[in-house]
C-alpha positions as CSV (number, residue, x, y, z in Angstrom):
1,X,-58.5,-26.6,111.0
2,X,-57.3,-28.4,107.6
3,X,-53.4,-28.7,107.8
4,X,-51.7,-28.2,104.2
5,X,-49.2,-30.8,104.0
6,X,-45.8,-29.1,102.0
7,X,-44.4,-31.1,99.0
8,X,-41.2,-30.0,98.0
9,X,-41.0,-32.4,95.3
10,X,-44.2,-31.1,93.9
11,X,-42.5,-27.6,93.9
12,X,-40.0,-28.0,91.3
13,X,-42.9,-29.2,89.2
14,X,-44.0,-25.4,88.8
15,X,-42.3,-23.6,86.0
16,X,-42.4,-19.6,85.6
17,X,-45.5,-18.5,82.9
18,X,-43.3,-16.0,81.7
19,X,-39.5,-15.0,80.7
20,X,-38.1,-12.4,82.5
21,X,-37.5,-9.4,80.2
22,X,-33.6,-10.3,80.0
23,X,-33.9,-13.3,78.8
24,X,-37.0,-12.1,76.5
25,X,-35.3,-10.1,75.1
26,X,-32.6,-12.6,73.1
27,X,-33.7,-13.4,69.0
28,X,-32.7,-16.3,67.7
29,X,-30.6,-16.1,64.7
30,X,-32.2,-17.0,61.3
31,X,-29.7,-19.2,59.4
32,X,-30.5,-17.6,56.0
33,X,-29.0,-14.8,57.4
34,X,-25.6,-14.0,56.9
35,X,-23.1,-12.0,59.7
36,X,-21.6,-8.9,58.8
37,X,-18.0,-10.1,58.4
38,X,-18.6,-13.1,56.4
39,X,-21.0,-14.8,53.6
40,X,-22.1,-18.3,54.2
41,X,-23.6,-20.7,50.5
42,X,-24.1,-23.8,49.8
43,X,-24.9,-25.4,46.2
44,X,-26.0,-29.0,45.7
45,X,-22.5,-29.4,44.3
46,X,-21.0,-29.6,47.6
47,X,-19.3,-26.5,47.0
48,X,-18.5,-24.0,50.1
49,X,-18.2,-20.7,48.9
50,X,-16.7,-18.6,52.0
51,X,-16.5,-14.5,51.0
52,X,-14.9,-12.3,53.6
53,X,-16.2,-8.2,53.3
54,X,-13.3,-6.1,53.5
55,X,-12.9,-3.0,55.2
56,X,-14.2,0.1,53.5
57,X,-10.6,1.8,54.6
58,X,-8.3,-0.8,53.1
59,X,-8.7,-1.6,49.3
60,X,-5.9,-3.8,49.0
61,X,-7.9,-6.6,51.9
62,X,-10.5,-8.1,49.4
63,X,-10.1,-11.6,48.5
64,X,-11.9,-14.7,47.0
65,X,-11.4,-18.1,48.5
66,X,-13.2,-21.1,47.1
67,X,-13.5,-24.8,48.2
68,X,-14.2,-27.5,46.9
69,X,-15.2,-30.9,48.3
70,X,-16.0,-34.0,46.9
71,X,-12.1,-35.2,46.4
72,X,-9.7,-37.4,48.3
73,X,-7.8,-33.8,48.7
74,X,-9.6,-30.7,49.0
75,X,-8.4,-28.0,45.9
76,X,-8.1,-24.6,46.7
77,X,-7.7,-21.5,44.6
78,X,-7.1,-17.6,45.9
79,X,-8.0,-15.6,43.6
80,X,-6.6,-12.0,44.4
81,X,-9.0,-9.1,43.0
82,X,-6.4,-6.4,43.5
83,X,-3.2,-7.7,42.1
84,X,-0.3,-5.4,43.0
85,X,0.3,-3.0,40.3
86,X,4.0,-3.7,40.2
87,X,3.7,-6.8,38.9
88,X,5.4,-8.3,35.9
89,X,3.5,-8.1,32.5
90,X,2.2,-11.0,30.7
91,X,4.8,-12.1,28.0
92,X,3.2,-13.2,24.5
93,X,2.4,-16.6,23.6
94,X,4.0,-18.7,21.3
95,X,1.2,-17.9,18.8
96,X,1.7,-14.6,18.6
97,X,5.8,-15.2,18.4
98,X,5.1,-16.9,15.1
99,X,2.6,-14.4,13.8
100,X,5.3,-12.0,14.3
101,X,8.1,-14.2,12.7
102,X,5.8,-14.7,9.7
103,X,5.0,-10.7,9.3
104,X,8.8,-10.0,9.8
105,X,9.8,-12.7,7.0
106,X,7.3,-11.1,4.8
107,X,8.6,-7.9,5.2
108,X,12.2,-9.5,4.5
109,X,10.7,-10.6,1.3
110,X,9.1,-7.9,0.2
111,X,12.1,-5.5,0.8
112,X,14.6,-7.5,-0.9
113,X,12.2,-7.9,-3.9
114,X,11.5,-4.4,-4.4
115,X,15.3,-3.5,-4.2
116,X,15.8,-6.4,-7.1
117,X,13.5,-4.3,-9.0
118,X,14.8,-1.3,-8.5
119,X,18.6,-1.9,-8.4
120,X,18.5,-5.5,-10.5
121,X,19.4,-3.4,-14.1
122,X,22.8,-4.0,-14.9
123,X,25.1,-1.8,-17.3
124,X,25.2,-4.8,-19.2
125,X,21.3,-4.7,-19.8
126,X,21.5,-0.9,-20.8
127,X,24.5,-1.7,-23.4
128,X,22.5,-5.4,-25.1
129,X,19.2,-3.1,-25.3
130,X,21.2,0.1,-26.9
131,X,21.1,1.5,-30.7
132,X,24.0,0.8,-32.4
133,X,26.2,4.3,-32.8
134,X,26.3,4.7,-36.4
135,X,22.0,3.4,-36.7
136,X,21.0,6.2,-34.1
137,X,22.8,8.8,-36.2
138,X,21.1,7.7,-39.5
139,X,17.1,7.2,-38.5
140,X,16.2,10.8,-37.8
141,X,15.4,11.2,-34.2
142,X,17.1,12.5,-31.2
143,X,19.6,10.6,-29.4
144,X,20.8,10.3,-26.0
145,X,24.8,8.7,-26.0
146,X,25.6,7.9,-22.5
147,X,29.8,6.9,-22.6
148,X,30.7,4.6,-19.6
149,X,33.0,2.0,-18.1
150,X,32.6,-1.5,-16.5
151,X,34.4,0.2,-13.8
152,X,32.1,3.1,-12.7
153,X,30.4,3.2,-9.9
154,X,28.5,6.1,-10.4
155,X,27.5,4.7,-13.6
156,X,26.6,1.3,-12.3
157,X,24.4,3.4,-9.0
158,X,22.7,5.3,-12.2
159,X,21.7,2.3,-14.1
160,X,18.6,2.1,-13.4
161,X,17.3,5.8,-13.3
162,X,18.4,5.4,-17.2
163,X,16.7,1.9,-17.6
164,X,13.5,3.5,-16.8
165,X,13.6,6.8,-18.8
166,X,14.2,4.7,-21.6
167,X,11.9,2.2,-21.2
168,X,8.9,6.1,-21.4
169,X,11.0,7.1,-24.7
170,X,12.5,4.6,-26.3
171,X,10.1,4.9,-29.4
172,X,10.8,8.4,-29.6
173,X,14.3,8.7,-28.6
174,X,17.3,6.2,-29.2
175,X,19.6,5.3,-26.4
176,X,23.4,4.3,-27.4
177,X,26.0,3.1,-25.3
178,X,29.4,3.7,-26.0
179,X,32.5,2.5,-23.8
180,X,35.5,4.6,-23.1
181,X,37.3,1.5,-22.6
182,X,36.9,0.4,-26.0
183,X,39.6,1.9,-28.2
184,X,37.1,1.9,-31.0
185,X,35.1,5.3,-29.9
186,X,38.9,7.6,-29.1
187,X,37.0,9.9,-32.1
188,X,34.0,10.2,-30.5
189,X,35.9,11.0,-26.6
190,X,37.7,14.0,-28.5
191,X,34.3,14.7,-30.1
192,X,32.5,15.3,-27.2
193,X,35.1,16.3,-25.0
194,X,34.3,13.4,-22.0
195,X,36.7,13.7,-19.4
196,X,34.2,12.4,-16.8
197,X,32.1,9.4,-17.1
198,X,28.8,9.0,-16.9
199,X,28.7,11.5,-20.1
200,X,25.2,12.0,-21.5
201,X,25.3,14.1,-24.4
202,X,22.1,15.1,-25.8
203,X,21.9,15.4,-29.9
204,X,19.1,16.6,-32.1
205,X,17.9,14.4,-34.8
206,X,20.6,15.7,-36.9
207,X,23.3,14.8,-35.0
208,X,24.0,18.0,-33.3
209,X,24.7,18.7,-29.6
210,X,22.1,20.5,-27.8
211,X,24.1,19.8,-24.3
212,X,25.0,17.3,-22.0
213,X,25.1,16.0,-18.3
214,X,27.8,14.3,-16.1
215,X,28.2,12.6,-13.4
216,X,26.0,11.8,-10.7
217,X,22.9,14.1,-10.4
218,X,18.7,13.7,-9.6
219,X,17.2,12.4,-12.0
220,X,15.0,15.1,-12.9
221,X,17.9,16.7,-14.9
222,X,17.9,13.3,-17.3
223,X,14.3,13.2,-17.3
224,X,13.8,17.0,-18.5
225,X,16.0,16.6,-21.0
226,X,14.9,13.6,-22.8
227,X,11.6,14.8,-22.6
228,X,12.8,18.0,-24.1
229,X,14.4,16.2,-27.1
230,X,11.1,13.8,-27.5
231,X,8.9,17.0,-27.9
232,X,11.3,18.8,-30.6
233,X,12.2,21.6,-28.5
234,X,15.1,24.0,-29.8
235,X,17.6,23.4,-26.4
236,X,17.1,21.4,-23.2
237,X,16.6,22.7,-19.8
238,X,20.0,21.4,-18.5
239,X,22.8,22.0,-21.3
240,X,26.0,22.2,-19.1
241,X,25.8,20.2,-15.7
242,X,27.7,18.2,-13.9
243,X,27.8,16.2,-10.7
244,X,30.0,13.8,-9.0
245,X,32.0,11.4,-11.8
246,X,34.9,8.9,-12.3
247,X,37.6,10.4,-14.3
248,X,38.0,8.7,-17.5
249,X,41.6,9.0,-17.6
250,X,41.1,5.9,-15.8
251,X,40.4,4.1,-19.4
252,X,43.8,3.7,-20.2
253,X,43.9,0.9,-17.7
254,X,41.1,-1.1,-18.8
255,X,41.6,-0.2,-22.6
256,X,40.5,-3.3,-25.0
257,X,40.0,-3.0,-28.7
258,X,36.6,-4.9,-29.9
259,X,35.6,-3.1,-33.6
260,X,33.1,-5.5,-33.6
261,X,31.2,-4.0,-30.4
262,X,29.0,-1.3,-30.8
263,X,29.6,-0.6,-27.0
């Protein structure tokens, strides 16, 4: 009988045909797949690109963080998705600082050009431009005597309400200036009965009084009856009215006798 000689070196020669099912049951992990909790890329570049998932619960978690390689020292920028809502604005750039400095000085401009315009007539514009007295009385048409003072305020603040009614009738109407400072028109104050200047007396084209205005009122009243006189109707709308004046009592003070000046 054949004896089978034991070789336990030949033994550990034998491996197991098969894997037991625990070990069987192990897949190996495919690198192109990324784990739940975090994103792995690579670009030629040499740039890591590392993208943690936040939790569904916290909305605040979610962040960005990017590096870079291919420097002596590594840069690294956190770029925050959620910034906290209490934050401090953005504050404007220098640009738009100057944009607003130019708009502003434009509207400087502007503003003080359109009150030259409006307030730049001068009672000594009104008395150069005006009809000499004795002339207005003699060519037929209506006339609008306005007495005043250097002195007046309201009749400087009413300058140029007149400059511009003027300016719409002065072909139709004349204008004449006469000041109660000047000792030359004492006739005329009596006349006319002006105790409070401005005094706009409103005369036909013969010389008669229809009515007159004083002191400080909307220009409307002015207007109406100018335009009234410049049509040739009988009376004007706004015979006996008057508004805040300076008493011209105050003449006596600033009296001065020019015959030469129509004014």
């Amino acid at each position: 009988m054949a004896r089978v000689a034991s070789n336990s070196i030949s033994l550990h020669k034998f491996r197991p045909s098969h894997i037991p099912p625990a070990i069987g049951s192990l897949n190996f992990i495919n690198p192109s797949i990324h784990s739940p909790n975090r994103k792995l890329r690579y670009q030629k570049k040499k740039k890591l690109y590392c993208q943690t998932e936040s939790n569904p619960t916290d909305s605040n978690s979610q962040k960005n963080l990017i590096v870079e390689s291919g420097s002596d020292k590594d840069n690294k920028k956190i770029e925050d998705t959620n910034p906290p809502s209490g934050g401090f604005p953005e504050l404007p750039n220098k640009s738009l600082n100057r944009r607003i400095a130019v708009v502003s000085v434009l509207g400087a401009v502007g503003l003080f050009l359109s009150g030259r315009l409006d307030f730049g007539v001068s009672l000594k514009d009104l008395s150069a431009a005006a009809l000499p007295y004795e002339e207005a009385l003699s060519n037929g048409k209506p006339t609008v005597v306005e007495f005043y003072a250097d002195w007046c305020e309201v009749c400087r603040e009413l300058a140029p309400d007149v400059y511009k009614v003027e300016q719409q009738y002065k072909d139709r109407v004349n204008f004449v200036m006469l000041n109660v400072d000047n000792t030359k028109w004492e006739q005329e104050l009596d006349e006319f009965g002006v105790e409070g200047i401005p005094h706009f007396a409103f005369l036909d084209g013969n010389g008669n009084e229809e009515g007159n205005v004083v002191g400080k009122l909307p220009k409307k009243y002015f207007l109406e009856n100018v335009d009234a006189l410049a049509s040739g109707k009988p009376s004007i709308p706004h015979a006996r009215v008057v508004g805040q004046y300076s008493n011209a009592e105050a003449r006596k003070v600033h009296q001065v006798t020019d015959p030469r000046s129509h004014g």
